[in-house]
C-alpha positions as CSV (number, residue, x, y, z in Angstrom):
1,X,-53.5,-69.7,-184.3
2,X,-52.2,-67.9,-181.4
3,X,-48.4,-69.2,-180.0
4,X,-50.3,-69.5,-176.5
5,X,-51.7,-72.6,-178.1
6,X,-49.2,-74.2,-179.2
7,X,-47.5,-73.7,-176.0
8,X,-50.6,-74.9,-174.5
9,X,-50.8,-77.9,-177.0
10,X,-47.1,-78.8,-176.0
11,X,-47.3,-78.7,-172.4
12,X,-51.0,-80.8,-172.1
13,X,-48.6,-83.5,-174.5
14,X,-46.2,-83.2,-171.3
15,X,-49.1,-83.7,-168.8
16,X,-49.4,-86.8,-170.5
17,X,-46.3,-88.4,-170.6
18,X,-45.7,-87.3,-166.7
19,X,-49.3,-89.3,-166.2
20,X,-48.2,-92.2,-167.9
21,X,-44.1,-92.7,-166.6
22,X,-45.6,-91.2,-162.9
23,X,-42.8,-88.3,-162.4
24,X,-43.7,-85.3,-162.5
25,X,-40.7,-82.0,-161.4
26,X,-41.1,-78.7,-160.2
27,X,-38.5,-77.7,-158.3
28,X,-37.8,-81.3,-158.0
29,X,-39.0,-84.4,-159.1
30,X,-42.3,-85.9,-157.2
31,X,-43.0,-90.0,-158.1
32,X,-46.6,-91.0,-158.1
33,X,-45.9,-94.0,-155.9
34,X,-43.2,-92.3,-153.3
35,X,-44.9,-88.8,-153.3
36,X,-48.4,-89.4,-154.0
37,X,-49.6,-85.7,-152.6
38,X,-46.6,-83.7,-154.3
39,X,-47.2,-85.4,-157.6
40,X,-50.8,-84.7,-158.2
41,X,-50.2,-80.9,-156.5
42,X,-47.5,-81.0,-159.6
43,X,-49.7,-81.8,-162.2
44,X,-52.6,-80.0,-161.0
45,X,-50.2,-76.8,-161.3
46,X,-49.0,-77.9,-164.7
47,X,-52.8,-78.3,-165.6
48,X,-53.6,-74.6,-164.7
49,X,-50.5,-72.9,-167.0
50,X,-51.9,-75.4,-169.2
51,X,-55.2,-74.2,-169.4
52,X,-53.9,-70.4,-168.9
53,X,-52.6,-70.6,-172.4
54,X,-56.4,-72.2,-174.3
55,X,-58.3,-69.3,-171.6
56,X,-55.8,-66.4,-172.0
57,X,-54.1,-66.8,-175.4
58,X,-52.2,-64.2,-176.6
59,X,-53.1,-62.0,-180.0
């Protein structure tokens, strides 16, 4: 199995826990309930490298 997965594997885990404590950091950190735009821009973002690494793995 390629590393991109693992990576991959590793940062969906991450999506994850930022979903369930609501904070998610960039640059900075965005909370769900203070920064409600920011925070799901965040994730989405996250999402995408995310998904990058199962679309685009590495040989």
């Amino acid at each position: 199995m390629p590393w991109s997965y693992w990576l991959g594997f590793a940062l969906v885990l991450w999506l994850l826990f930022d979903l369930v404590r609501g904070e998610a950091y960039i640059w900075q950190s965005y909370r769900r309930d203070s920064e409600p735009g920011m925070y799901w821009f965040t994730m989405l973002i996250w999402a995408l490298v995310a998904a990058s690494c199962f679309l685009y793995p590495s040989f």
